[in-house]
C-alpha positions as CSV (number, residue, x, y, z in Angstrom):
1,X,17.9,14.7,-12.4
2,X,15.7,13.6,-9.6
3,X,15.6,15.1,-6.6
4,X,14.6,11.7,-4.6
5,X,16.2,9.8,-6.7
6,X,19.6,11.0,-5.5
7,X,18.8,10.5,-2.3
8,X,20.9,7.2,-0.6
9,X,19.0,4.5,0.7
10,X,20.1,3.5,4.5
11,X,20.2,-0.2,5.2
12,X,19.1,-0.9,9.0
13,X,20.3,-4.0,10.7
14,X,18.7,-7.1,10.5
15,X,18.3,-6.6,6.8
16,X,20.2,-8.3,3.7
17,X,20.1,-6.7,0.2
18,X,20.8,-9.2,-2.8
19,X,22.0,-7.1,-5.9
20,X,22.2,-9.2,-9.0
21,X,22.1,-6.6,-12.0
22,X,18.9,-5.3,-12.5
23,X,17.3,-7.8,-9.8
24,X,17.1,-6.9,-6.3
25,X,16.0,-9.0,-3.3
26,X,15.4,-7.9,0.3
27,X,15.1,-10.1,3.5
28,X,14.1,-8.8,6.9
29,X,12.3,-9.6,10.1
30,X,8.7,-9.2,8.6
31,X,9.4,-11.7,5.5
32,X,11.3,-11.3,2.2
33,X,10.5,-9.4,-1.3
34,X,11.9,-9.2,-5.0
35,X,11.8,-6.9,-8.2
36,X,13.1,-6.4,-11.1
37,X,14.2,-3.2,-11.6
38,X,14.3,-1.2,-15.5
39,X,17.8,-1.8,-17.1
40,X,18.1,1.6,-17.6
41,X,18.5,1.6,-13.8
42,X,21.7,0.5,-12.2
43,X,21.8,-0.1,-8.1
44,X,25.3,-0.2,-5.7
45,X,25.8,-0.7,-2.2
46,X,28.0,1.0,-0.6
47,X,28.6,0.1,3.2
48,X,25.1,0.2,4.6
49,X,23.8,2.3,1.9
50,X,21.8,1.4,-1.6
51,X,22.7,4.3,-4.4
52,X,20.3,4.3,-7.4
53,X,21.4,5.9,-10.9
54,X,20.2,6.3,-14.4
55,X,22.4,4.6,-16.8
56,X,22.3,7.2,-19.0
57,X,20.8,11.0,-19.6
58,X,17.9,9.3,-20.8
59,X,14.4,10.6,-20.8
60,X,12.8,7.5,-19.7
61,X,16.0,7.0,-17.4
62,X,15.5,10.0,-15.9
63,X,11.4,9.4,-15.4
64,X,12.4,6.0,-13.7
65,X,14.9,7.2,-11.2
66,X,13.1,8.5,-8.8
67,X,10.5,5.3,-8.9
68,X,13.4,2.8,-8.6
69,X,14.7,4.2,-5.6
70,X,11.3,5.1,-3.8
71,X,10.2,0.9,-4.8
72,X,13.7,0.0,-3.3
73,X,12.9,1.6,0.0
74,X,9.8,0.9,0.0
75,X,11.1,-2.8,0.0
76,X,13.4,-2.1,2.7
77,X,10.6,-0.2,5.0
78,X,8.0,-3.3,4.4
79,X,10.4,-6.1,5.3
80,X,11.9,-4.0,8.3
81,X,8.7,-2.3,9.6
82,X,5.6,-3.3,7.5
83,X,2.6,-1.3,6.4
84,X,-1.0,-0.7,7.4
85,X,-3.9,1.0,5.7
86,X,-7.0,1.9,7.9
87,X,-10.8,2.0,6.7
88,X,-13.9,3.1,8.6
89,X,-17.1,1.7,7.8
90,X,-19.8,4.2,8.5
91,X,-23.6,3.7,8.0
92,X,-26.5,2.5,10.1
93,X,-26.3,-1.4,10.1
94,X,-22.8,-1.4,8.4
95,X,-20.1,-4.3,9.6
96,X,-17.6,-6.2,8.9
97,X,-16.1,-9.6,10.1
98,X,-12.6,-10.8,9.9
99,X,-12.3,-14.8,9.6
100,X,-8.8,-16.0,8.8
101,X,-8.4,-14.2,5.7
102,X,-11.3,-13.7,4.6
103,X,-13.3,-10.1,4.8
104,X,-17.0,-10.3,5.0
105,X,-19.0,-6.6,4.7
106,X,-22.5,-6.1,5.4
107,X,-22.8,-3.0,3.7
108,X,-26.2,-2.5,2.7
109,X,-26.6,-4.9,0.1
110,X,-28.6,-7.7,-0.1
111,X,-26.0,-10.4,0.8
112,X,-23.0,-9.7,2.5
113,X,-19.5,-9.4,0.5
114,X,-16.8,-11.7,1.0
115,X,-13.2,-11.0,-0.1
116,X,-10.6,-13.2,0.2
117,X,-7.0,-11.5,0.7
118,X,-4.1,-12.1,-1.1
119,X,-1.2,-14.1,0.4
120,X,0.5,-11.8,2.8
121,X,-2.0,-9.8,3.6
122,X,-4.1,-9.7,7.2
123,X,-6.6,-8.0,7.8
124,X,-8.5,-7.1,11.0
125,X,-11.6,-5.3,12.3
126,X,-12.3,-3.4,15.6
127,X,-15.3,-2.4,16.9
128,X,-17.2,-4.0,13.7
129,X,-16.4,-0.7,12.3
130,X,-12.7,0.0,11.6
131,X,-10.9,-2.4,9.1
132,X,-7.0,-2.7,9.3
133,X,-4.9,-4.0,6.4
134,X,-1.5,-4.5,7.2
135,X,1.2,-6.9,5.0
136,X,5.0,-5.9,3.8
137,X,4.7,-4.8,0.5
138,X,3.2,-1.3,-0.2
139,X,1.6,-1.8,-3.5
140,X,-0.6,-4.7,-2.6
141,X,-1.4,-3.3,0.6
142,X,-3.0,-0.4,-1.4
143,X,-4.3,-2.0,-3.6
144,X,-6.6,-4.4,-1.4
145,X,-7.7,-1.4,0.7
146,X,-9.1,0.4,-2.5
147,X,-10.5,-2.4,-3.4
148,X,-12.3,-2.8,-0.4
149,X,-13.0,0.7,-0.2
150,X,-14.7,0.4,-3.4
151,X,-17.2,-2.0,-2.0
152,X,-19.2,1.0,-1.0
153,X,-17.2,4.4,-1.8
154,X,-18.4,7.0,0.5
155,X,-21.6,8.9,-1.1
156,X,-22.2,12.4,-1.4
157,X,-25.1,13.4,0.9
158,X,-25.2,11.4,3.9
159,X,-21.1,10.5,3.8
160,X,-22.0,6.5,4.0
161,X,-19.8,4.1,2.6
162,X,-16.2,2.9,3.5
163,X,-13.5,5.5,3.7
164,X,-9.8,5.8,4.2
165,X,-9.2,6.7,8.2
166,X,-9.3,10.5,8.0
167,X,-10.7,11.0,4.2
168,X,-12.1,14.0,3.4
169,X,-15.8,13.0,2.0
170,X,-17.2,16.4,0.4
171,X,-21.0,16.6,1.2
172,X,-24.0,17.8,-0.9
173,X,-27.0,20.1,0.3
174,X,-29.8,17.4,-0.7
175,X,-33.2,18.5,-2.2
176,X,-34.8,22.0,-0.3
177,X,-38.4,21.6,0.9
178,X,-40.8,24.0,-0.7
C-alpha cells in the first residue's frame, strides 16, 4: 500500500469539492480545476476530508494510489494558494520582457524568442533577469518553466543559460594553456 496515498486530504474553507465517480472538480479563490481520475481509483469525503483508495489489490491500483491523491491535493493547493516557478537568466546581454502574456528572451541568439503562455498562466520578470511563472495548476506550471528553461539550458563551462532559482549547474575545467 502507499504510504502517501493513505494519507487524508484536508479541505480548507473557501473550497468546494465535486465528486461524481471517477471525476473530480475543485473550486476556490484562485479559479476552478477538473480531472478525471483512473477507475481503479475511488474518492470519499468525509466532513472536511477527501480519502483516496484502490479499488482493488491491484498492481496498477496500487501504482496509482499514491498519484491520485498527490493530483487531488495538488488541485486543492493550486485553487486555494497557487503555484510559482522561478528562473534566472544569467549571461552577459541576456533579458527578458514580459508583455501581457507573452515572453520575449534575448538570449544570445540572433532574434529574440517569443513564447506565448498558455491560458492561466502569468508570467513576470524583475530586474530583466528573474522570470516568475505562477498559474493554479501544477503540471502546466512546470511544464512552461521547462520549456522556457530549455530556451537556453545552462552550459557547462561558463554556467550561462536559464536556470531554475537555486539549480545546481555542475561546471567544467575548460581547455589548460600549454
Amino acid at each position: 500500500m502507499s504510504r502517501i496515498g493513505k494519507r487524508p486530504i484536508p479541505i480548507p474553507s473557501g473550497i468546494t469539492v465535486n465528486i461524481e465517480g471517477s471525476h473530480v472538480s475543485v473550486k476556490g479563490p484562485k479559479g476552478s480545476l477538473e480531472r478525471d481520475l483512473a477507475d481503479l481509483i475511488s474518492i470519499e469525503r468525509v466532513d472536511d476530508q477527501l480519502t483516496v483508495s484502490p479499488k482493488n489489490n491491484s498492481r496498477t491500483a496500487r501504482q496509482l494510489h499514491g498519484l491520485s491523491r498527490t493530483l487531488v491535493a495538488n488541485m486543492i493547493e493550486g485553487v486555494f494558494k497557487g503555484f510559482e516557478k522561478r528562473l534566472q537568466i544569467i549571461g552577459v546581454g541576456y533579458r527578458a520582457q514580459a508583455q501581457g502574456s507573452k515572453l520575449t528572451l534575448n538570449v544570445g541568439y540572433s532574434k529574440p524568442v517569443e513564447m506565448e503562455m498558455p491560458a492561466g498562466i502569468q508570467v513576470a520578470v524583475e530586474k530583466n533577469t528573474d522570470v516568475i511563472v505562477t498559474g493554479i495548476d501544477k503540471e502546466v506550471v512546470g511544464n512552461v518553466s521547462a520549456k522556457i528553461r530549455a530556451v537556453r539550458p545552462p552550459e557547462p563551462y561558463k554556467g550561462k543559460g536559464i536556470r531554475y532559482l537555486n539549480e545546481a549547474v555542475r561546471r567544467k575545467a575548460g581547455k589548460t594553456g600549454k
